[in-house]
N, C-alpha and C positions, 0 to 999 in steps of 0.2 A: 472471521476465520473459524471461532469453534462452530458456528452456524453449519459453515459449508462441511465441518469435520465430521460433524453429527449428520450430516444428510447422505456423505459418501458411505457414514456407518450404516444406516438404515441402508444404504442400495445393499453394500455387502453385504448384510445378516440376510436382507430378503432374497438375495442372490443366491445365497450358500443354504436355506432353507426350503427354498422352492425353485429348482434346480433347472427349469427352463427362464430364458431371456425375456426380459419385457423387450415387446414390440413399438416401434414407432406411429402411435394411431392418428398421425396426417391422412395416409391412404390404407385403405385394406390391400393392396396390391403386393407379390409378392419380390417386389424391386427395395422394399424398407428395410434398412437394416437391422438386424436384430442388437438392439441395447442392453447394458447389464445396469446403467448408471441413468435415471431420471431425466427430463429435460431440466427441471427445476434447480436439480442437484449441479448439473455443470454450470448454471447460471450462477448458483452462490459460489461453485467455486470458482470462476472470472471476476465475480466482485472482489473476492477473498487474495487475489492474484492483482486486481485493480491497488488492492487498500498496502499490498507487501509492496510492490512497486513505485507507490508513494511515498512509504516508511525508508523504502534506500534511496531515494532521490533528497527527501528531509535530512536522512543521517551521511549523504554523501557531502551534502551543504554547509551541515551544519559541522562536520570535521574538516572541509576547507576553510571554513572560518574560522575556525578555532587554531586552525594553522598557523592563519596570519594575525590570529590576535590571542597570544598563548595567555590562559587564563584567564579573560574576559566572556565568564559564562553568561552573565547581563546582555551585553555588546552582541552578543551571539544571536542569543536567542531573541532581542530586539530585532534586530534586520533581518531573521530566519520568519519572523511572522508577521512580519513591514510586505503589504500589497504593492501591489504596481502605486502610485503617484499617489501617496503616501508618505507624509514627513515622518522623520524618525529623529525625535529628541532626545542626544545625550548628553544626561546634564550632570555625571558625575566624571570630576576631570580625569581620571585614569585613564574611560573607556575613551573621553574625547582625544585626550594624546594618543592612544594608540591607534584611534581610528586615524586620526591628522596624520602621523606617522607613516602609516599604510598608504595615504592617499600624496604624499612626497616620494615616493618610492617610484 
């Protein structure tokens, strides 16, 4: 994210310093649109958009599980970073009652 922050910074100062547009140089033709912002720059910032996207699908998981297992931050975060077909061994009885718990419901 600060990657893509710093590269939107660099378009604006050069923007705001040298007050015509960068041009798209695919074609010299005059159908390009005129750019203010890099191709490079919007590229880091779709990763930076990829990686926040990921951060609220983690944190929207990981406070569903924490829903059903109030307090078991261990329990949590075991199964929040348990792959597909993947054992997950818990072997301290608290977390195993409330997961048992959860799976009678």
């Amino acid at each position: 994210v600060n990657v893509a922050l710093e590269a939107l910074s660099d378009d604006a100062a050069d923007g705001f310093f040298h007050q015509a547009p960068k041009t798209m140089t695919a074609l010299d033709d005059e159908s390009d649109p005129l750019v203010y912002v890099s191709t490079s720059t919007v590229a880091k910032c779709e990763e930076a958009c990829d990686v926040i996207g990921e951060l609220e699908i983690l944190l929207s998981r990981a406070l569903s599980l924490l829903r059903r297992f109030p307090g078991e931050f261990d329990l949590a975060d075991m199964l929040l970073w348990c792959g597909n077909e993947r054992f997950v061994f818990v072997k301290r009885p608290r977390e195993r009652s409330a997961f048992l718990g959860f799976i009678q419901r």
